[in-house]
N, CA and C of each residue as an Amber inpcrd file, in Angstrom:
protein
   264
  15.0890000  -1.0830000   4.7420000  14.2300000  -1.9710000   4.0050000
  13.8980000  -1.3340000   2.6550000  13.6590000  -2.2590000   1.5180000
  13.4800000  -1.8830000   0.1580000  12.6750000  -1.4120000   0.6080000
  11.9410000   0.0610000  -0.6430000  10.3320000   0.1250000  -0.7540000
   9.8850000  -0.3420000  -1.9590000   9.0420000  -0.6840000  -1.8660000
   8.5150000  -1.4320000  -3.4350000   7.4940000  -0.5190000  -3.7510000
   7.3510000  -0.2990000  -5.2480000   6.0530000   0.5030000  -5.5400000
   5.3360000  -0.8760000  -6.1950000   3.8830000  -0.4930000  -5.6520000
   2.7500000  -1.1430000  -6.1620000   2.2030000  -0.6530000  -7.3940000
   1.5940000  -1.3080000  -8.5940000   0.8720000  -0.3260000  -9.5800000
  -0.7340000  -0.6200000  -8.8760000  -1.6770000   0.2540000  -9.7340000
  -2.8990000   0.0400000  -9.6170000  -3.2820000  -0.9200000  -9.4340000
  -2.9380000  -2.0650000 -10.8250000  -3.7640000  -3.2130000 -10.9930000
  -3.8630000  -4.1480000  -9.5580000  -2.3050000  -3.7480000  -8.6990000
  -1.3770000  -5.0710000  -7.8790000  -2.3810000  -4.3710000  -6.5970000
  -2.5370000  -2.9930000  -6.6110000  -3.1860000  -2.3660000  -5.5870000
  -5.0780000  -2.9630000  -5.2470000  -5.4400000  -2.6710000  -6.3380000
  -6.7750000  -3.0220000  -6.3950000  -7.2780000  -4.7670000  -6.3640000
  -5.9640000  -5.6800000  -6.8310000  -5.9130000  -6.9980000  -6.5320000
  -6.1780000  -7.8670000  -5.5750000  -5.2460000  -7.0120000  -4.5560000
  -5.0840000  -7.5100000  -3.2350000  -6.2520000  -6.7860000  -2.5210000
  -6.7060000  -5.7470000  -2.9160000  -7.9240000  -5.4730000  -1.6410000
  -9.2370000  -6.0040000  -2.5140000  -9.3230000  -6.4170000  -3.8500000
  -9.9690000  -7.8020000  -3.9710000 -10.1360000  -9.0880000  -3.3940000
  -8.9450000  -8.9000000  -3.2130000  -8.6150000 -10.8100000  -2.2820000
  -8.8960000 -10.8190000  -1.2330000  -8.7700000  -9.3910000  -0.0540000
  -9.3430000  -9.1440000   1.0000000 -10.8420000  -9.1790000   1.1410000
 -11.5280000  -8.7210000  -0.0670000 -12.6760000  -8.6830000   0.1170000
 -13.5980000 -10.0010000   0.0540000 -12.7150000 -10.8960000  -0.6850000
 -13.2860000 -11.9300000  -0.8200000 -12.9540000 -12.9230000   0.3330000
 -12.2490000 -12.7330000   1.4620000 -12.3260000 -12.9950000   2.5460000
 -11.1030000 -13.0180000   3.0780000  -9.9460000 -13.1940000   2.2990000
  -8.2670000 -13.5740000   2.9430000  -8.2850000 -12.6770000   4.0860000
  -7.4120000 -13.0140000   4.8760000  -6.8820000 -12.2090000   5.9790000
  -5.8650000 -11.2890000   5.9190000  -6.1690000 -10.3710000   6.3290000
  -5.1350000  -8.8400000   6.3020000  -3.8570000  -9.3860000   6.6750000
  -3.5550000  -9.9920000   7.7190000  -2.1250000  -9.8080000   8.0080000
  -1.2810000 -11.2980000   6.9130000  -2.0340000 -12.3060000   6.8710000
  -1.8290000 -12.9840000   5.5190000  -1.4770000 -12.5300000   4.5550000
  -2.6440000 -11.7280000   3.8950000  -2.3140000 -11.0300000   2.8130000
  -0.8020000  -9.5880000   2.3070000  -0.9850000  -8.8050000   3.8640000
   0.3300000  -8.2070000   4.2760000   1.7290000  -9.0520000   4.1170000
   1.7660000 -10.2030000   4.6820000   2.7620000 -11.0340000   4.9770000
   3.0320000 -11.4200000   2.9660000   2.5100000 -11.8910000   2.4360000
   2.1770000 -12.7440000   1.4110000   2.5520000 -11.6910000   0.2490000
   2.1880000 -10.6230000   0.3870000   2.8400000  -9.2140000  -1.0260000
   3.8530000  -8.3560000  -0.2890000   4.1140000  -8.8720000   0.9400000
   5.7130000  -8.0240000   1.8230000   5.3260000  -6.5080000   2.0000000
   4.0590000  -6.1500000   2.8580000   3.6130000  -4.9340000   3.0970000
   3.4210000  -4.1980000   4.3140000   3.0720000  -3.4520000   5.1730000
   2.5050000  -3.4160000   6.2390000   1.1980000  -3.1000000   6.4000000
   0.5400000  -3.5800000   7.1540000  -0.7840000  -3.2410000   7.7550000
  -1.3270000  -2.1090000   7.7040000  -0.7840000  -0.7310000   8.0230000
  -1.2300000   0.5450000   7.7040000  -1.3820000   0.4330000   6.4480000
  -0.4490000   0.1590000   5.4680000  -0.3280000   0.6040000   4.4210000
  -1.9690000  -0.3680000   3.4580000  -2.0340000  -1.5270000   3.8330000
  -3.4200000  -1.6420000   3.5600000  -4.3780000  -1.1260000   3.7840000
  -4.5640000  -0.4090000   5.3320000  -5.8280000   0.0020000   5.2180000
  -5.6050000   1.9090000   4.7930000  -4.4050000   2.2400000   4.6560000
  -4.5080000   3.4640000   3.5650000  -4.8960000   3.6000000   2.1020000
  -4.2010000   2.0350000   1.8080000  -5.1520000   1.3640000   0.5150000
  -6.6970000   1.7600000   0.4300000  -7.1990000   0.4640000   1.1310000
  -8.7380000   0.3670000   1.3020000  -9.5210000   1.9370000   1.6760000
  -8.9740000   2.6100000   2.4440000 -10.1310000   4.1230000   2.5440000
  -9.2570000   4.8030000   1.1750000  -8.1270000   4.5850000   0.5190000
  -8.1590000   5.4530000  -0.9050000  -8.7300000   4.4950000  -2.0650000
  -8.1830000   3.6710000  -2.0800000  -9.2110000   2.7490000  -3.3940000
  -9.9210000   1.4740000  -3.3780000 -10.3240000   1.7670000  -1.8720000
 -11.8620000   1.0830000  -1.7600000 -12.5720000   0.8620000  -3.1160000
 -13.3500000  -0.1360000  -2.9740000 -14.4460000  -0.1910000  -4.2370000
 -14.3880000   0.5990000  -5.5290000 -13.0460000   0.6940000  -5.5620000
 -12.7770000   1.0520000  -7.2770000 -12.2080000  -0.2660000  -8.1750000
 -12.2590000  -0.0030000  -9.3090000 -11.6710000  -0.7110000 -10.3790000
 -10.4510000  -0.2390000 -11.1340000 -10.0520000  -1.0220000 -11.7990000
  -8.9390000  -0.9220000 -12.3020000  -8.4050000   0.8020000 -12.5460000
  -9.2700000   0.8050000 -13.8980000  -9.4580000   2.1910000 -14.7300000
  -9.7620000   3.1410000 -13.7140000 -10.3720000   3.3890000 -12.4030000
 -11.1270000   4.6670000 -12.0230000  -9.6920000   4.7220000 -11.0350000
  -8.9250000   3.7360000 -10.8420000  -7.7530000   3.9010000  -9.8780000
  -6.5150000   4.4070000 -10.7800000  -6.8930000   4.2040000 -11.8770000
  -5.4970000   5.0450000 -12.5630000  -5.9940000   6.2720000 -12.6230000
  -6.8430000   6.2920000 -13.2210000  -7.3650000   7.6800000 -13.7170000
  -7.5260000   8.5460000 -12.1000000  -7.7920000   8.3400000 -10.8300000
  -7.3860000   8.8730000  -9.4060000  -6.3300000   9.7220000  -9.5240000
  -5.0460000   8.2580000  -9.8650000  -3.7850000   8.5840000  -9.1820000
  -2.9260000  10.2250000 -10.9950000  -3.8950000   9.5710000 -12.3880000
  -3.2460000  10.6110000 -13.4830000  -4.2590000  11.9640000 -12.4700000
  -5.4600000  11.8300000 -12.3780000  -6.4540000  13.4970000 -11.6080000
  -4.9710000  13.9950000 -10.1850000  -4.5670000  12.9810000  -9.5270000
  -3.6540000  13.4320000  -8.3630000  -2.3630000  14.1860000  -9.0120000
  -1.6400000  13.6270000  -9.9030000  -0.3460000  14.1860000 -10.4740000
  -0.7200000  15.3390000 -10.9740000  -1.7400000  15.1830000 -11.7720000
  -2.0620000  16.5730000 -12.7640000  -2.3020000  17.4040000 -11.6300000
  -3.1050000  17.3300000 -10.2130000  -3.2570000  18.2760000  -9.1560000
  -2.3410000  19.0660000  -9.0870000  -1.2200000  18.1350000  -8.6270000
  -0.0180000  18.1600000  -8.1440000   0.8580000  19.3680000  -9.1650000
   0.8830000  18.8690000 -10.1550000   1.8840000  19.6990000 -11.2000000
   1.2950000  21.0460000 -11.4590000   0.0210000  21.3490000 -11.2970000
  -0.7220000  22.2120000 -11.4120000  -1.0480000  23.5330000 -10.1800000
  -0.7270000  22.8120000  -8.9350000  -0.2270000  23.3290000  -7.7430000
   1.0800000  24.1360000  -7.6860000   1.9000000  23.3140000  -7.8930000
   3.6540000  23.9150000  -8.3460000   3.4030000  25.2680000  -9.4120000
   2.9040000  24.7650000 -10.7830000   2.7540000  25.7650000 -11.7590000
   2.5040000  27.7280000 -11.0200000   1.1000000  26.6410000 -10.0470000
   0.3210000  28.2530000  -8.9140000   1.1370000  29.0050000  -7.9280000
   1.4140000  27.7530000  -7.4650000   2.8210000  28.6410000  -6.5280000
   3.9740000  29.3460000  -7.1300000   4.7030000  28.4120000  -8.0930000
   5.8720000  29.6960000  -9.2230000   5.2550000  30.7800000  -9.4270000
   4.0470000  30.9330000  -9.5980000   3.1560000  32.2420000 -10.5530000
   3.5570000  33.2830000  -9.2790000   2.8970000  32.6730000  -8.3480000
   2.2010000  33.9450000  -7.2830000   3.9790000  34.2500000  -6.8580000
   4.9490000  33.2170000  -6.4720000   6.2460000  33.5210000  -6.0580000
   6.5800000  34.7850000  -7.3150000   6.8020000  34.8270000  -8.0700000
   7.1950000  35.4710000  -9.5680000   6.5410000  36.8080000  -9.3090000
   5.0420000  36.7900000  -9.0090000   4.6650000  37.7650000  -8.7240000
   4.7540000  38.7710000  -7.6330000   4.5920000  38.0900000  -6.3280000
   5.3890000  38.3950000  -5.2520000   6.8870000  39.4880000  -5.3640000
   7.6120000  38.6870000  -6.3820000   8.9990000  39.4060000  -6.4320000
   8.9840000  40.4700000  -7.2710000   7.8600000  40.6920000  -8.0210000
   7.6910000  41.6390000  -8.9020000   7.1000000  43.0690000  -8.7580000
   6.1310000  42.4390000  -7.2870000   5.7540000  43.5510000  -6.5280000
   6.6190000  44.0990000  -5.4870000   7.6070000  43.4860000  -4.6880000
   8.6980000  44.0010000  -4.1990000   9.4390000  44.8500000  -5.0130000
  10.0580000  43.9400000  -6.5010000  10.6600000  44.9090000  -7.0850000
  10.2640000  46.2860000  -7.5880000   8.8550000  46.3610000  -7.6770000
   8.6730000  47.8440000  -8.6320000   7.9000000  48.8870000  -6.8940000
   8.0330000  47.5040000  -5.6430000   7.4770000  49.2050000  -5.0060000
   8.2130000  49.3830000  -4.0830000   9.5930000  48.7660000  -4.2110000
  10.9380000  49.9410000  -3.4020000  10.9210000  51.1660000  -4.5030000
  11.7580000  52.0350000  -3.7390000  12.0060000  53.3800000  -4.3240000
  13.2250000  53.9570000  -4.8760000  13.4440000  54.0960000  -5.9050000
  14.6860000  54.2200000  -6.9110000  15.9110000  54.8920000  -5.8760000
């Protein structure tokens, strides 16, 4: 099965429409989704808006890239302390 990516706006839309009463598996059926995947929606961008759901997902990437950066460091370092404390 395709996966489709959702953006923010399409994300925060539909658990608008939920809130305003539609039915989950309607609404699932109706944007071609599954059921988990809504309510992983709703406990991550519950009662946000547009803007505070982008700005989430730019705070998550920047995590992300910033994580990698920490791990190369300490790996780099790691090998640097192997290298200088074997013995010639």
């Amino acid at each position: 099965m395709k996966r489709k990516r959702f953006s923010e706006e399409q994300i925060v839309g539909i658990l608008k429409e939920a809130e305003a009463g539609a039915v989950v598996t309607e609404l699932c059926r109706k944007h071609g989704m599954s059921g988990p995947t809504f309510y992983a929606w709703k406990a991550k961008y519950g009662g946000l808006e547009v803007s505070e759901a982008r700005r989430l997902v730019a705070l998550e990437d920047e995590n992300a890239r910033l994580k990698r950066l920490l791990a190369d460091a300490m790996l780099d370092n790691a090998g640097l302390k192997d290298l200088l404390s074997k013995k010639w």
